[in-house]
Every structure is written in structure tokens, then in C-alpha cells.
C-alpha positions as CSV (number, residue, x, y, z in Angstrom):
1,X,2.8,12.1,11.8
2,X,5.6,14.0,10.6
3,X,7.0,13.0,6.9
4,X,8.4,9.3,7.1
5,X,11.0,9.9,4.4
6,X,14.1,12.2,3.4
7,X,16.4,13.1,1.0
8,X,19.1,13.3,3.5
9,X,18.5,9.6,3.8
10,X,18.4,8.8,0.4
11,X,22.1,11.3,0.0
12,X,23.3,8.9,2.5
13,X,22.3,5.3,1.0
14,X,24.1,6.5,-2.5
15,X,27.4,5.9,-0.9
16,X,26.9,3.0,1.2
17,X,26.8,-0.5,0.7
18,X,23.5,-2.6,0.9
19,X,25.3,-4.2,4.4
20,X,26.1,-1.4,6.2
21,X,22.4,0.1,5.6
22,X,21.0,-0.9,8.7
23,X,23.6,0.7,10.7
24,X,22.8,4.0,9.7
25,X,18.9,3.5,11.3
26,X,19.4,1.9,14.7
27,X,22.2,0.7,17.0
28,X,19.8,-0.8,19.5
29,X,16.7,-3.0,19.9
30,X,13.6,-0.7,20.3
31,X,11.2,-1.8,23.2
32,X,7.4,-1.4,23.4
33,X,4.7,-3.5,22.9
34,X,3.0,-6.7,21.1
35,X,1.2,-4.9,17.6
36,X,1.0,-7.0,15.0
37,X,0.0,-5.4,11.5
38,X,-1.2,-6.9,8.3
39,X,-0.1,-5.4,4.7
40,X,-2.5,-6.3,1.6
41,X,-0.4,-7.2,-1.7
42,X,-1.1,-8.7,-5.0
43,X,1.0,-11.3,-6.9
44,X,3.3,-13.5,-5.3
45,X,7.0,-12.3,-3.8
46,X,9.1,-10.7,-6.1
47,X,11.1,-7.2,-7.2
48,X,8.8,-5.4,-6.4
49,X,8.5,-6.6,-2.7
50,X,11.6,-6.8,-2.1
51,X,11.0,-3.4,-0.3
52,X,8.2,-4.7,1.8
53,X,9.9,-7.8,2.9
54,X,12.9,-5.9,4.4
55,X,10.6,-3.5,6.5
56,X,9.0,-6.2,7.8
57,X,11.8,-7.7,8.8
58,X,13.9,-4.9,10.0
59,X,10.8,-3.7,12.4
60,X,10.8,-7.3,13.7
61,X,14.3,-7.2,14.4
62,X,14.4,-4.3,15.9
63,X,11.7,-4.9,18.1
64,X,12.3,-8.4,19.4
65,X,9.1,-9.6,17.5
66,X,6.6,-6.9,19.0
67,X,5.9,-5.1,15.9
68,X,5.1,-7.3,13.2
69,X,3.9,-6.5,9.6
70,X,2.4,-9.7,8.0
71,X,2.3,-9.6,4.3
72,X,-0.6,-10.7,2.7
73,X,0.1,-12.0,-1.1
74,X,-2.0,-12.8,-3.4
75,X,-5.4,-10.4,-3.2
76,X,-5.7,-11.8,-0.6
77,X,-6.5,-9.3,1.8
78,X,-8.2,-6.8,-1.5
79,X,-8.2,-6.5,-5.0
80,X,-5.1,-4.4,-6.2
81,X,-7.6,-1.8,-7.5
82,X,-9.4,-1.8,-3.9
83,X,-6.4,-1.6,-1.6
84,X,-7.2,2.3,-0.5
85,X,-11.2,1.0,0.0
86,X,-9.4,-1.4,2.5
87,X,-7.3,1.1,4.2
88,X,-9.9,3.8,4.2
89,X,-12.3,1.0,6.2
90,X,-9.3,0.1,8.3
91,X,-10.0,-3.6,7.2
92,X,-6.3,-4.0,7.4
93,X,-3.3,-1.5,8.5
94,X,-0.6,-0.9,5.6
95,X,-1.1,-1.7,1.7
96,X,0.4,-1.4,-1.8
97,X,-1.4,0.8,-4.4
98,X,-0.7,1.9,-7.7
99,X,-1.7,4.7,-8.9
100,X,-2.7,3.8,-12.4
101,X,-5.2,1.6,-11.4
102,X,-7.4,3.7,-10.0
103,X,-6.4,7.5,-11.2
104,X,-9.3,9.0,-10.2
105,X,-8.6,7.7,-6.1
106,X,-5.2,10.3,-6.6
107,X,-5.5,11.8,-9.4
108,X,-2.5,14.1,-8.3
109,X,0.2,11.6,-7.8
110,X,-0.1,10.3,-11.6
111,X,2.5,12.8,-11.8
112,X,4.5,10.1,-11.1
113,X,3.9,7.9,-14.2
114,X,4.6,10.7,-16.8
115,X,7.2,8.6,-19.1
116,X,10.8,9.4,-19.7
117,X,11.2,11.1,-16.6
118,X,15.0,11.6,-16.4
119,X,16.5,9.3,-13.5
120,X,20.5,8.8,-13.3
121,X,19.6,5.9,-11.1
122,X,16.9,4.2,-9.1
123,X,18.4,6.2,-5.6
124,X,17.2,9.6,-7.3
125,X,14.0,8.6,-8.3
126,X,13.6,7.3,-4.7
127,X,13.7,10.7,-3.5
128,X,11.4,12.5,-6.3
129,X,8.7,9.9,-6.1
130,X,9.3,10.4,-1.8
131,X,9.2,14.2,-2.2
132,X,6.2,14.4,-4.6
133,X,4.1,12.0,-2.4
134,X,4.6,14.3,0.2
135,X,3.1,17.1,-1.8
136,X,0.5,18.9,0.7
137,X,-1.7,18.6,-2.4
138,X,-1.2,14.5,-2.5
139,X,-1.3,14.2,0.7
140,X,-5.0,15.6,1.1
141,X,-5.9,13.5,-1.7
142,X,-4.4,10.4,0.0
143,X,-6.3,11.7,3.4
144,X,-9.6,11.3,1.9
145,X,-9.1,7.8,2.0
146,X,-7.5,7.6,5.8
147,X,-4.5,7.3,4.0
148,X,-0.4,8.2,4.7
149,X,2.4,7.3,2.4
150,X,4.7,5.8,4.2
151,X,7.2,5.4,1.5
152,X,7.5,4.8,-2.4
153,X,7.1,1.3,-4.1
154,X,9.5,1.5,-6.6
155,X,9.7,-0.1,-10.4
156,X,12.3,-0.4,-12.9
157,X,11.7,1.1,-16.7
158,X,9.0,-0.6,-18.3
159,X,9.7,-2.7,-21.9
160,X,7.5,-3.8,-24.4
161,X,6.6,-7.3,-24.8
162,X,4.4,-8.9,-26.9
163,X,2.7,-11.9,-28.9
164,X,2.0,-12.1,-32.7
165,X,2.3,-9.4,-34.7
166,X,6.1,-7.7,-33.8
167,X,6.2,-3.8,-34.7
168,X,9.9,-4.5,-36.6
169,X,9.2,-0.6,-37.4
170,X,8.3,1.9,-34.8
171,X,5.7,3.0,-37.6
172,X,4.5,-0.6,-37.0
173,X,2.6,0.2,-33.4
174,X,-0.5,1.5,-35.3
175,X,-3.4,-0.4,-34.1
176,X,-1.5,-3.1,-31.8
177,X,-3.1,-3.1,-28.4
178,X,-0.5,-2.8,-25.3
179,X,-0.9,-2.6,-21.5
180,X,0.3,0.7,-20.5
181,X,-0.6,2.7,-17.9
182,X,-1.0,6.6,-17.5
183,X,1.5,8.6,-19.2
184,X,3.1,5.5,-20.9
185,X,-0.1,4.6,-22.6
186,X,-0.7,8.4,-23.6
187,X,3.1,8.9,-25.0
188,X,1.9,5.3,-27.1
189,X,-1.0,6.4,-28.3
190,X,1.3,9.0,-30.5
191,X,2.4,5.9,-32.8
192,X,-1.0,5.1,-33.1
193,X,-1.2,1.7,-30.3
194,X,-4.1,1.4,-28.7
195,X,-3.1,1.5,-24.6
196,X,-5.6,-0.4,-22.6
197,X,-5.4,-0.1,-18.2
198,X,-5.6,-3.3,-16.3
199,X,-3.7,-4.6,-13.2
200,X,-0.9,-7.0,-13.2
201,X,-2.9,-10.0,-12.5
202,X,-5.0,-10.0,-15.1
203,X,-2.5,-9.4,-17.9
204,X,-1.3,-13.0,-18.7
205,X,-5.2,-14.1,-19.4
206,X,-5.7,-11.2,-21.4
207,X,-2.3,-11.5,-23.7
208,X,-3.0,-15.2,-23.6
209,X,-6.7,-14.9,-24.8
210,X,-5.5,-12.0,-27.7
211,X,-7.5,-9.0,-25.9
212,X,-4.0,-7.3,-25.8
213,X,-1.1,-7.6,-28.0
214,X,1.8,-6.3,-25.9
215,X,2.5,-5.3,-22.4
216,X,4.8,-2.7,-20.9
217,X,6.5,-4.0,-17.5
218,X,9.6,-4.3,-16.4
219,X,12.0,-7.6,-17.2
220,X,11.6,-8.9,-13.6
221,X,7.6,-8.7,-13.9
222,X,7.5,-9.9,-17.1
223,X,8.6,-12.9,-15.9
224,X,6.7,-12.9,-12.4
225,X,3.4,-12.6,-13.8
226,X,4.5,-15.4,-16.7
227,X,4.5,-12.7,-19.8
228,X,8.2,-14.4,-20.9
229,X,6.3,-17.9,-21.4
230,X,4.1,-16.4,-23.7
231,X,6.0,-13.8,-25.7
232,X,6.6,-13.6,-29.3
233,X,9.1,-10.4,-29.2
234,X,10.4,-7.9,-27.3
235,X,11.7,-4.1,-27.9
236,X,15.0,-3.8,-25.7
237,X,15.5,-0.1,-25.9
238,X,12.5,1.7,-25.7
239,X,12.3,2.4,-21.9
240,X,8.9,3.9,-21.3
241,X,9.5,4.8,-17.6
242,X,7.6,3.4,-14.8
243,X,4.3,3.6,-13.0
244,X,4.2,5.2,-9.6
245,X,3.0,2.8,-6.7
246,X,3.5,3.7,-2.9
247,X,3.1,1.8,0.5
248,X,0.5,3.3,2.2
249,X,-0.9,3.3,6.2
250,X,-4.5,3.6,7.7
251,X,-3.9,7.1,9.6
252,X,-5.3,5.9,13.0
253,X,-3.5,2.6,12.9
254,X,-0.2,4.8,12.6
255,X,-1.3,7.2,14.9
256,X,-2.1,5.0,17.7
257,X,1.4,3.0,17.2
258,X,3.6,4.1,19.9
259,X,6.0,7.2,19.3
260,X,9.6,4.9,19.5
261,X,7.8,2.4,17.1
262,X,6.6,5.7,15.0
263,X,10.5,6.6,14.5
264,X,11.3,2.9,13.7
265,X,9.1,2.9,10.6
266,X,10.2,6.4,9.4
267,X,13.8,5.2,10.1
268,X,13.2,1.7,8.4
269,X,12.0,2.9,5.5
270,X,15.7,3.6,4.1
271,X,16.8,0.0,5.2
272,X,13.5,-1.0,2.6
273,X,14.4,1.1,-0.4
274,X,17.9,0.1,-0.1
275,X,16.9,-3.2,-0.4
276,X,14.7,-3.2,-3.3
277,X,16.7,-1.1,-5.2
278,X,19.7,-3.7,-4.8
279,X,17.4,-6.3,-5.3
280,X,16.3,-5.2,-8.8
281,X,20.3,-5.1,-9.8
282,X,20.0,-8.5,-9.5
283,X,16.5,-9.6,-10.7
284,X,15.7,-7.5,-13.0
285,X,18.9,-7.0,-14.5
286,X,19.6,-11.0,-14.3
287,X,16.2,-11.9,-16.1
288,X,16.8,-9.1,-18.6
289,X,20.1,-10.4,-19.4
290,X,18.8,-13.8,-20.3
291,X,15.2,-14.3,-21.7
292,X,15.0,-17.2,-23.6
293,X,16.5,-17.4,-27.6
294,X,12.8,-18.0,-28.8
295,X,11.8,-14.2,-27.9
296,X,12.7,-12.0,-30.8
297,X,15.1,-8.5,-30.2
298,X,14.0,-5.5,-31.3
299,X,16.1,-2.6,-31.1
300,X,15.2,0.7,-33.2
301,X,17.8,3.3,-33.9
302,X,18.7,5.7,-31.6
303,X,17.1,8.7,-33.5
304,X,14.1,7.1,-34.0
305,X,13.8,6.5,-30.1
306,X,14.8,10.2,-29.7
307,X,12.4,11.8,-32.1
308,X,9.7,9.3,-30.6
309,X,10.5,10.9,-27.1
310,X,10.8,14.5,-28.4
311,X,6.9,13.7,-29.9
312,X,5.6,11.8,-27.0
313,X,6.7,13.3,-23.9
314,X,6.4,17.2,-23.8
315,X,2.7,16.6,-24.8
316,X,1.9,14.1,-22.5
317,X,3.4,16.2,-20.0
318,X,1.2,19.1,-21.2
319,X,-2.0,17.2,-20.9
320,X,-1.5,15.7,-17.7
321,X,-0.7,19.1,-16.3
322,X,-3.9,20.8,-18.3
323,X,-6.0,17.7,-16.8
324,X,-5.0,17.7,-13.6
325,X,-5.8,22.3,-13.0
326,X,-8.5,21.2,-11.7
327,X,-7.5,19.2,-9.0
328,X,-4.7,21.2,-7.2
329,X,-1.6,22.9,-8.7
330,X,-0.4,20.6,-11.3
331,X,2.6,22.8,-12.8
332,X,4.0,23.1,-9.1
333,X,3.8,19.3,-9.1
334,X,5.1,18.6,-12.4
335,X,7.9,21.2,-11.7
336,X,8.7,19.3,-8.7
337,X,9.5,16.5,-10.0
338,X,11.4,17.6,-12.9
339,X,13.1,19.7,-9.9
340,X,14.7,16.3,-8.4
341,X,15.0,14.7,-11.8
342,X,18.8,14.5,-13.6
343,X,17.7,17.2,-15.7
344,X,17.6,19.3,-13.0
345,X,21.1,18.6,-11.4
């Protein structure tokens, strides 16, 4: 199946409206028949699905109720971590994964978490994440696990939050322990934190428990998976970047859909992204704007964020390329996404 997403699609949602996406994708109802799909997610609706809640319901539309995608909340369906074991069995047809929680599944496409990664907005990182998972190189990796991306799962910048001890200092971050995935967790371990890898669900538990100190998410999360009830403090401008997660498809389920309903998920994918990306302006932004009084701003000067950016980043760039030789061409990668970054333009 020929690539689902383009940057021509993305160059046209810039300038439209959320309400006159769909009109750019289809101006009639697609026939064909009854298929019903299932999509396996973690957590409970939110941001982050906003995406996956508008396909669904723009393939529906479309359709007449023939093609459904049911999505499964929760775990389930599979374990975040297990999601590509799912698709690769075929146990269900499309599923979220993240590729920080299991690199080793992709190693390739952690190019995607590499932190301050120049965005001007969430529309250009849309097409950089679509164009680097469409990498021949991540592609074979995502094959060996009957796998297609069908389009990225996008996430605001992550910010610290934590419980207890507050770094008032950026010198302060020696030894504290913080969820932070990939390239995030690398760039902190240059203050001296200690990053430590788990998946969104288990985080509340372990902050709540002390067997992490702070976790890096975005402000919408933070409150989805309860973080905000327990926090102490959080650090409001050091913007860490995101973690890479895509919507993926079993490759026979997708092949044997029909051609017209083929086209309808490439097309659909634009009314998605569209959608979550308007949908973080008003739930990320909106919890961001107003966390309750009793959790503690920190803001650090602005040289001290740059000189923490000009230390962390460029090395943790280095190593991921230096790790990653041995997989595929990593510095064509990297370069590619730096190519469709705002430092590029």
C-alpha cells in the first residue's frame, strides 16, 4: 500500500480551519462493504486520541457505517508495551505504539524522540514525524512485525512534574529520579537525574509509591493519568520535546480492505491530525493554563535553559546516531528530520 500520508496534505491543513477539513478529503459517501476493525489503546480518552476518535468517525461517516474502527481503551485489547506482538499475530487490526517503550521493536524511529527538535508548530512536526516513518529503513523495521504506519500519534512538549524534593536550581536535578523516555531521559541525565522508562499507566503508582520523583509529559497527560493530584511542583519552561508514537495497521488486514476504502484511510488521515492538533489547543493548553495554586512554578532563566540545551542536545543527538550505525543509516535519518524541522526552513 502506497504511503498513507503527505506533506501536501499537511501544506493544506495549515491554512484551513478545523471545519472545513473534511471537505478537502471526500465530497461523497464511499460504498463497499460491512468490515469492522478493532484498534488496541491504553488509558482512557483523551489528547492524545483525539486523533483516533476522528478517523473512526470520519471512515464511518463516510461509509454509511460499513467500515468501522472500534477503539479499544484501557489495555484492553494489549499491554501498551505489546501492541506490535498484537498486530504482528493479527489478534487485532490497527494499534497505538510508542516507540520508547519498546526501542529495540524500532530502534530506527527513536529518531523521533531526540529532544528539542525545532517545531514552529504541531502542523510541521506532523509532517517530519509522517515523512521519517516512512523512511524505507523504518518501514522494514516496522514490517518485521506485519506492521504499516498509517499515520503519526502526535504529543505536545513534555514538562516536568514532580513530588518532594523541587530542583529550585537546574544544578538541583542531580540524583532526582524522572520518567523520561529516549532522548529526553539521555539530554537529563547531563544534570545528573536519573531517567527511568515506563509506560503511562504505570507512572501514577510509581510517583505515588516514591520509585520516581518527577515525570516528563505533557500538561494534558499529566492530568489524564492523575500526575496533577499528586504533584508537589512543576518546571514551566523547560520543554523537553516529545516522544514519537504512531498508529499502526496489520499489513494483511490493510491489504485485504477494499481499494475505495484503502483511499478513505489514506485520505482520512488529514481529517485525524487536524483534529488532534486542534484538540490539544484546547486541552492541553487549557489544563496548562490552570493547574491548581498548590503546585509550585518553576521557571529557570532563559540562559540557563539555553546553555542546558546547547549541553544536552548535540550529544544526545550524537549518540543516538553512533547507536543506531548499526541498524540502518542513522545520519540520513537524523538529517531527515532536522531537514523538515524549523531550522531547516
Amino acid at each position: 500500500m502506497k504511503k498513507l500520508f503527505t506533506t501536501l496534505t499537511i501544506s493544506a491543513l495549515v491554512s484551513l480551519p478545523l471545519a472545513s477539513i473534511s471537505t478537502i478529503t471526500h465530497a461523497a459517501n464511499v460504498d463497499g462493504p460491512k468490515v469492522d476493525w478493532n484498534l488496541s489503546m491504553w488509558g482512557k480518552p483523551r489528547g492524545f486520541t483525539k486523533g483516533l476518535e476522528a478517523l473512526s468517525e470520519e471512515v464511518s461517516k463516510q461509509t454509511g457505517g460499513n467500515f468501522n474502527i472500534k477503539i479499544h481503551y484501557g489495555s484492553t485489547l494489549s499491554k501498551p508495551k505489546e501492541n506490535l506482538d498484537g498486530i504482528s499475530l493479527g489478534a487485532f487490526q490497527m494499534a497505538v505504539t510508542c516507540m520508547s517503550y519498546h526501542p529495540a521493536k524500532v530502534p530506527s524511529g527513536t529518531v523521533l524522540d531526540m529532544p528539542f527538535i525545532p517545531f514552529k508548530d504541531m502542523y510541521q512536526q506532523a509532517d517530519a514525524h509522517d515523512t521519517v516513518l516512512n523512511h524505507p529503513q523504518i518501514l522494514k523495521e516496522f514490517k518485521r512485525w506485519n506492521a504499516v504506519p498509517v499515520m503519526p500519534a502526535l504529543l505536545p512538549n513534555y514538562v516536568p512534574m514532580g513530588k518532594g524534593r523541587a530542583p529550585e536550581k537546574i544544578e538541583d536535578w542531580k540524583g532526582i529520579r524522572i520518567r523520561a523516555l529516549g532522548g529526553q531521559g539521555n539530554a537529563m541525565k547531563t544534570l545528573g537525574a536519573v531517567p527511568v522508562a515506563m509506560p503511562s499507566p504505570e507512572i501514577y503508582t510509581a510517583l505515588e509509591r516514591g520509585a520516581i520523583d518527577a515525570v516528563a509529559l505533557a500538561y494534558y497527560a499529566h492530568k489524564a493519568f492523575g500526575i496533577i493530584d499528586l504533584a508537589d511542583w512543576y518546571i514551566e519552561n523547560m520543554d523537553l520535546g516529545s516522544i514519537a508514537c504512531a498508529v499502526v495497521a496489520n499489513d494483511k488486514a490493510l491489504n485485504q480492505l477494499p481499494e475505495q476504502y484503502q483511499k478513505l484511510l489514506a485520505a482520512s488521515t488529514s481529517v485525524a491530525l487536524g483534529a488532534q492538533i486542534e484538540g490539544y489547543k484546547i486541552s492541553n493548553d487549557t489544563v496548562g493554563e490552570n493547574l491548581p495554586s498548590s503546585i509550585k512554578k518553576i521557571t529557570y532563566e532563559a540562559e540557563t535553559i539555553k546553555a542546558f540545551r546547547a549541553k544536552a542536545a548535540q550529544p544526545t543527538w550524537d549518540a543516538w546516531i553512533e547507536k543506531h550505525k548499526k541498524y540502518g543509516p542513522s545520519q540520513e535519518i537524523f538529517d531527515l528530520l532536522i531537514s523538515k524541522s524549523a531550522a531547516a526552513q
